[in-house]
C-alpha positions in Angstrom: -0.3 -21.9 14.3 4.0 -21.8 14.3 5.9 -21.5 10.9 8.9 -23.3 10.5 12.0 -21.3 9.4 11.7 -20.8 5.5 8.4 -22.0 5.2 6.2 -20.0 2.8 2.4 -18.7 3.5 0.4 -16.6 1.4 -1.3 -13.4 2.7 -4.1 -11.4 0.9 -4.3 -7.9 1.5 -6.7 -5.2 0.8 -5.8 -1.3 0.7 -7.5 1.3 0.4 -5.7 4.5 -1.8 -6.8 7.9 -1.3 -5.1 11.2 -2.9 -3.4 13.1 -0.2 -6.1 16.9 0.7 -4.6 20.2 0.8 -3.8 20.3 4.4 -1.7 17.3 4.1 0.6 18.6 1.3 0.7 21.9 3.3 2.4 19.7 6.2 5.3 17.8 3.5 3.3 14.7 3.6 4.4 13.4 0.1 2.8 10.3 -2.1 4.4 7.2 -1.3 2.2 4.5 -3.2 2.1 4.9 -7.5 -0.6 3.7 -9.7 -0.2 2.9 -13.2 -3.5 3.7 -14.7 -5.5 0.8 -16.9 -3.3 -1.7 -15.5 -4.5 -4.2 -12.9 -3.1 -3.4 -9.6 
């Protein structure tokens, strides 16, 4: 399957979001993902 240049295509994704552990933070490993509580995501 080729796309032509411009063509659109729709992609569903699925993630899976964890809080960063201790040990993590301890390293610098900061949050990069936000999550606006009650609202679909």
């Amino acid at each position: 399957m080729t796309m032509e240049h411009g063509e659109d295509c729709c992609v569903k994704v699925a993630v899976h979001a964890r809080p960063l552990i201790g040990d993590e933070k301890l390293q610098g490993c900061k949050d990069c993902v936000t999550v606006v509580p009650g609202k679909p995501q």
